[in-house]
N, C-alpha and C positions, 0 to 999 in steps of 0.2 A: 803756788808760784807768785811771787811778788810780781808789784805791778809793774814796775821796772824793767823785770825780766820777763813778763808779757809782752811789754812793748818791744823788745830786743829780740822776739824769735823773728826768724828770717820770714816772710812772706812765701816762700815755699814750703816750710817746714808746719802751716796752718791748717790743718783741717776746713773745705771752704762750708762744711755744715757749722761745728762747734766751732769753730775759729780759734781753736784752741792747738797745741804741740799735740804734732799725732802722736800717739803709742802705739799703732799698729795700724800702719797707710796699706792699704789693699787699692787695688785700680780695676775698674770694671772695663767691661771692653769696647767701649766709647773713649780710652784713655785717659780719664779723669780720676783723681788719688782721693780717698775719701779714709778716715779713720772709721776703722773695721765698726766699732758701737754705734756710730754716727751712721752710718750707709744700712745698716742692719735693721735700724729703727725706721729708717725712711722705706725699704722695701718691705718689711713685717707692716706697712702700714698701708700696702696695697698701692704703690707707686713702680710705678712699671716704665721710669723714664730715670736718665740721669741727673740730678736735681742741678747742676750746671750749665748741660748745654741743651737738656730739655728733648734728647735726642731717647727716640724710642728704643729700649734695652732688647736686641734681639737677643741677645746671651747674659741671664740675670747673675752667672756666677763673678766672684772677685776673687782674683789674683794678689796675693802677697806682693807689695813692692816693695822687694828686699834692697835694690839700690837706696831708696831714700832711705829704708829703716838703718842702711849703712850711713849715710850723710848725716842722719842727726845723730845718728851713734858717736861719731866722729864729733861731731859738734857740742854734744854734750861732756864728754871726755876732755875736748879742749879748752872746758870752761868759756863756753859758748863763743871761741876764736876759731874761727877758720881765715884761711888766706885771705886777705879785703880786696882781690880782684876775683877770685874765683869765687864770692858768695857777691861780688856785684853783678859780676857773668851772669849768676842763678839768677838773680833778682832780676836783672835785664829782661832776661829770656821769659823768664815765668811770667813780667808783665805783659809782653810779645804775645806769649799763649793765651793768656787772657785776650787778647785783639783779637785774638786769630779765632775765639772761640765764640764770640760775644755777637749776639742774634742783631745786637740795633747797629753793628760797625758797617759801613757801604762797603761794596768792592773793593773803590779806591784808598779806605781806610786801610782792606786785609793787603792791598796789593806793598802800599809804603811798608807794613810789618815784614813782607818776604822780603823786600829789598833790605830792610834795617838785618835778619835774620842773616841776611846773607853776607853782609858786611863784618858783621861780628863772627861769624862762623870762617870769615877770611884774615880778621884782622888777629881773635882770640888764638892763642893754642888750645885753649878747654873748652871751648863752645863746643865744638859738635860733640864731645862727651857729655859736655849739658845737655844737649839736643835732647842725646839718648835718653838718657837718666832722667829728662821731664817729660818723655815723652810726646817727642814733636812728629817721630815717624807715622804710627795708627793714628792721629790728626789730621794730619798731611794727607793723609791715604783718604780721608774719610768724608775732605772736604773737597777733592780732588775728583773719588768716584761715589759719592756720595750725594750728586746729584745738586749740589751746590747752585747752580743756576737756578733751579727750579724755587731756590729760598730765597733769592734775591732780585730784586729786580736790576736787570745789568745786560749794558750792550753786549752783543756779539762780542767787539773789541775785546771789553775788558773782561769779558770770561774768557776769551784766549789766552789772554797778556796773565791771567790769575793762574790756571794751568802752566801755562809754560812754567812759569815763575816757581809755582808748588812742587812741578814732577821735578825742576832742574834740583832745588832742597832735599829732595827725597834723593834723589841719585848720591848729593853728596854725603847724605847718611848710611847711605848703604855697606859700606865698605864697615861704619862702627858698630856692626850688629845691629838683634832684633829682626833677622829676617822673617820670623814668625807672625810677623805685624802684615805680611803680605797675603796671608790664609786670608783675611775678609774679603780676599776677591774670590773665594769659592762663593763665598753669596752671587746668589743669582744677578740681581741687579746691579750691582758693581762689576760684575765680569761682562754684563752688559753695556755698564758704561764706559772700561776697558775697551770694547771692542768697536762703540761708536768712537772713540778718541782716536781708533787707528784708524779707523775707515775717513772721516769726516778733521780730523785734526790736521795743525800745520805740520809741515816735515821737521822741525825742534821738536814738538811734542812725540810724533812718531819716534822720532830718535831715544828719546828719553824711555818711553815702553819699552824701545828693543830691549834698552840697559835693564829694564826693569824684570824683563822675559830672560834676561841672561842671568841675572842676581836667580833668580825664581830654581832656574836649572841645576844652579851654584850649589844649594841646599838638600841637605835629605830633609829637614823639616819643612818642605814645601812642594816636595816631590808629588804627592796627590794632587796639587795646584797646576804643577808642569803638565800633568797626564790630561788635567782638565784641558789648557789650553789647547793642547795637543789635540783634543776631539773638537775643538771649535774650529770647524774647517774653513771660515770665512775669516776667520784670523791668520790661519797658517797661508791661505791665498794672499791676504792684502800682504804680509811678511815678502812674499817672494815676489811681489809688484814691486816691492821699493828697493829691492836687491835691482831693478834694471827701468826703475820708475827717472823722471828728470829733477830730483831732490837732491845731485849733486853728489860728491863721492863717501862723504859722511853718511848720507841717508843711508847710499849701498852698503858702505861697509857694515853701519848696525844695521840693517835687513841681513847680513851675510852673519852677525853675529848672534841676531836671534836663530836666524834657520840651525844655524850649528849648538843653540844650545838648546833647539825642540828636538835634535836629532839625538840628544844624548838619551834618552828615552827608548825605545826598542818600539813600546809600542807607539809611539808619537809618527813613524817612517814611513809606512803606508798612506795617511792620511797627505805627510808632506808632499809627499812622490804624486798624490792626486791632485794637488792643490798646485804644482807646477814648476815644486823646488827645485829641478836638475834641471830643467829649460833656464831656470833663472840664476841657476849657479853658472851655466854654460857659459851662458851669458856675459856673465861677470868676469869669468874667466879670458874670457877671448878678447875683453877689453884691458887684461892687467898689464899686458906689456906697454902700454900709454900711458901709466903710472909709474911715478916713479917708485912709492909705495903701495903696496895694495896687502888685501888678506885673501890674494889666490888659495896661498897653502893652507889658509884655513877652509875654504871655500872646496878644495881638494878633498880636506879629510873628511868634510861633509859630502861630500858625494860618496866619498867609501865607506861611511858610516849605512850610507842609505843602500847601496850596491851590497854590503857582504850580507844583509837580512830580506832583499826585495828584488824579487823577479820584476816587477814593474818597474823598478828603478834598472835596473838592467836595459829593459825594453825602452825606457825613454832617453837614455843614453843616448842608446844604439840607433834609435828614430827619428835624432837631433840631426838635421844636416850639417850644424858642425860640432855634434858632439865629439866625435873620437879625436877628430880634427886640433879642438882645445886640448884635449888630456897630451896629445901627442906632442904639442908643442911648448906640454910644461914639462916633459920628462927633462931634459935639458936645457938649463939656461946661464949662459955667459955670468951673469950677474952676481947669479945665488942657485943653492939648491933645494931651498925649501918649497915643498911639495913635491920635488923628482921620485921619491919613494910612495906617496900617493898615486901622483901619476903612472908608477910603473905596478904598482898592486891593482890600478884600476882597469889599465890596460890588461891586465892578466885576466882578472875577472871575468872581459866582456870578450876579450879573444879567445877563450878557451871552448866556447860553444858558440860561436856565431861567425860564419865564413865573412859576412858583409863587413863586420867588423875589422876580422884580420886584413881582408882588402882595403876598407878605408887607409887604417893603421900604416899599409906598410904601402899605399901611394903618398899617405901625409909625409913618411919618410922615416918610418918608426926606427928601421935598420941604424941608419946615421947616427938619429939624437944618441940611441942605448952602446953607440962604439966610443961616442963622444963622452958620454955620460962615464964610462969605464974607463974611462980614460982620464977622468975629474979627478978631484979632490973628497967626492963625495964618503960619508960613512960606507962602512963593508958591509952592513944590511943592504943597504939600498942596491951596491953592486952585487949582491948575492942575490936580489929579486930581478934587476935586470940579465943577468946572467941564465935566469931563471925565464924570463922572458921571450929570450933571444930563443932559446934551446924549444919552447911550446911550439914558437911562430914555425922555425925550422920543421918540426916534425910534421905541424899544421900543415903546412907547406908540403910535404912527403906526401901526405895522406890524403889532399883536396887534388895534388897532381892523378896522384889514382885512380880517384874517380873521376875525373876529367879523361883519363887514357881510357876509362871504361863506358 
């Protein structure tokens, strides 16, 4: 290659060994692009870190990174033209990542890179596809639970203000792919630092794990992650504290969004139901009608996710002094009817075997809501299960009279 056109390759398009045009960028799992020859020689040579960030190789294998080998494909084709805002984009970003990855940068250096990151990723339309494609998500993850305080000396403050800043990035990538980038929190000590961040973090950062716990659920490729979560019982408890914690109604609603998306899981429901998720949806519930918006109905179908597999979830229901109370007074509402078909499956559930139940139910004034409800605008499921309701209570009713006369 002339010298020329040595100087003319992109700064991402470098090999940071040979400093030469990759011909085969592979990325190890530290997120760093290395030309396949180049990373081969430096491990065959008994180096057991990433010659970049200097970060010790828990998993020595390399990944093909067929997006770049797309990009210079592209670029080479073009007769080394590509768009002159979309290869400044890369060249932006790519120096960003270098900040963001660079052992002698302070805090306050990596904190200015998230805000510049975030600026561009607002202002560009191709950045967050950049993001992707250089790999900013396993980065982000990695300085995020990766213990990052512990490598720098930095206030309180500004490891806070560094997280916030990191997870709120991560979130907005979330949506462009790569959720696969989220498995390094099966390592132990990152799913530990997960879970000090929820216990011990501000209520933004909380908020931003729920998102993160809701992405997690999103995926089959991370479903072994969700199951993990799901057994970390100190997780699934702090989740249902902030569903009725004083973090404000944002906080509840992501506590109300991760609990619905640990619940999508079968075996994740037991553990919720122990941890205090129906007291805490109850909870939530019985304050929705003070909102003008709220995610009752999702809050609903978490509970009947957890009722149609768990007798304990049943029992804590039922053991709520206002459990039935709440469900009763979502079956019908002036407003909207989202959750009335929850409410009326739930009700069925827990009245079908428990006298105290159908009592609470129908002093709450269950008869009313389900004549009212029939009398709505609702879908013909919904009045097909309260029809359905009406007809159990009734018989209930036949049957407790009996033994009562007996």
């Amino acid at each position: 290659m002339k010298e020329a056109d040595h100087m003319a390759i992109p700064h991402l398009f470098r090999c940071p060994i040979s400093l030469d045009l990759f011909k085969d960028p592979v990325t190890l799992c530290t997120g760093q692009t290395y030309d396949r020859s180049s990373i081969e020689k430096w491990l065959a040579a008994g180096n057991l870190t990433c010659p970049v960030t200097m970060l010790k190789l828990h998993d020595p294998s390399i990944v093909p990174n067929h997006t770049l080998r797309h990009l210079i494909d592209q670029w080479l084709q073009m007769g080394h033209q590509l768009d002159p805002d979309y290869l400044a984009t890369v060249d932006s970003l790519a120096a960003l990542k270098q900040n963001l990855e660079c052992h002698q940068a302070t805090i306050q250096d990596k904190l200015q890179t998230l805000q510049k990151i975030r600026v561009l990723s607002e202002e560009s339309p191709t950045a967050n596809s950049c993001l992707i494609q250089l790999r900013f998500l396993p980065l982000l993850l990695e300085l995020v639970f990766g213990k990052v305080k512990d490598k720098l000396v930095v206030s309180q403050d500004d490891h806070v203000k560094f997280v916030d800043q990191a997870l709120s990035c991560v979130i907005r990538l979330l949506p462009f792919g790569e959720l696969e980038s989220l498995n390094m929190l099966k390592q132990e000590s990152k799913l530990a630092s997960f879970l000090d961040l929820f216990q011990h973090g501000t209520f933004m950062v909380k908020i931003s794990l729920c998102h993160l716990i809701d992405a997690i659920s999103s995926s089959t490729e991370t479903k072994e992650l969700c199951d993990m979560l799901g057994k970390t019982r100190q997780l699934l408890h702090e989740a249902a504290l902030l569903v009725v914690g004083n973090g404000g109604s944002e906080a509840s609603e992501a506590g109300i969004r991760a609990l619905s998306a640990l619940s999508s899981l079968e075996s994740n429901r037991e553990n919720l139901v122990a941890e205090g998720a129906v007291d805490g949806l109850v909870t939530y519930i019985l304050g929705a009608e003070r909102r003008e918006k709220s995610l009752a109905p999702m809050a609903m179908a978490t509970l009947e996710k957890l009722l149609e597999t768990s007798t304990s979830a049943k029992e804590a229901l039922v053991n709520n002094p206002n459990g039935v109370n709440a469900i009763v007074r979502m079956v019908f509402r002036v407003s909207d009817h989202d959750g009335s078909e929850s409410a009326v499956s739930l009700l069925t559930i827990i009245c079908s075997d428990s006298l105290r139940a159908r009592e609470e139910a129908i002093a709450a004034g269950v008869l009313t809501q389900l004549l009212l409800l029939l009398q709505s605008q609702c879908n013909g499921r919904t009045k097909t299960k309260a029809r359905m309701l009406l007809k159990l209570l009734r018989s209930k009713w036949v049957e407790d009279s009996k033994h009562d006369d007996v």
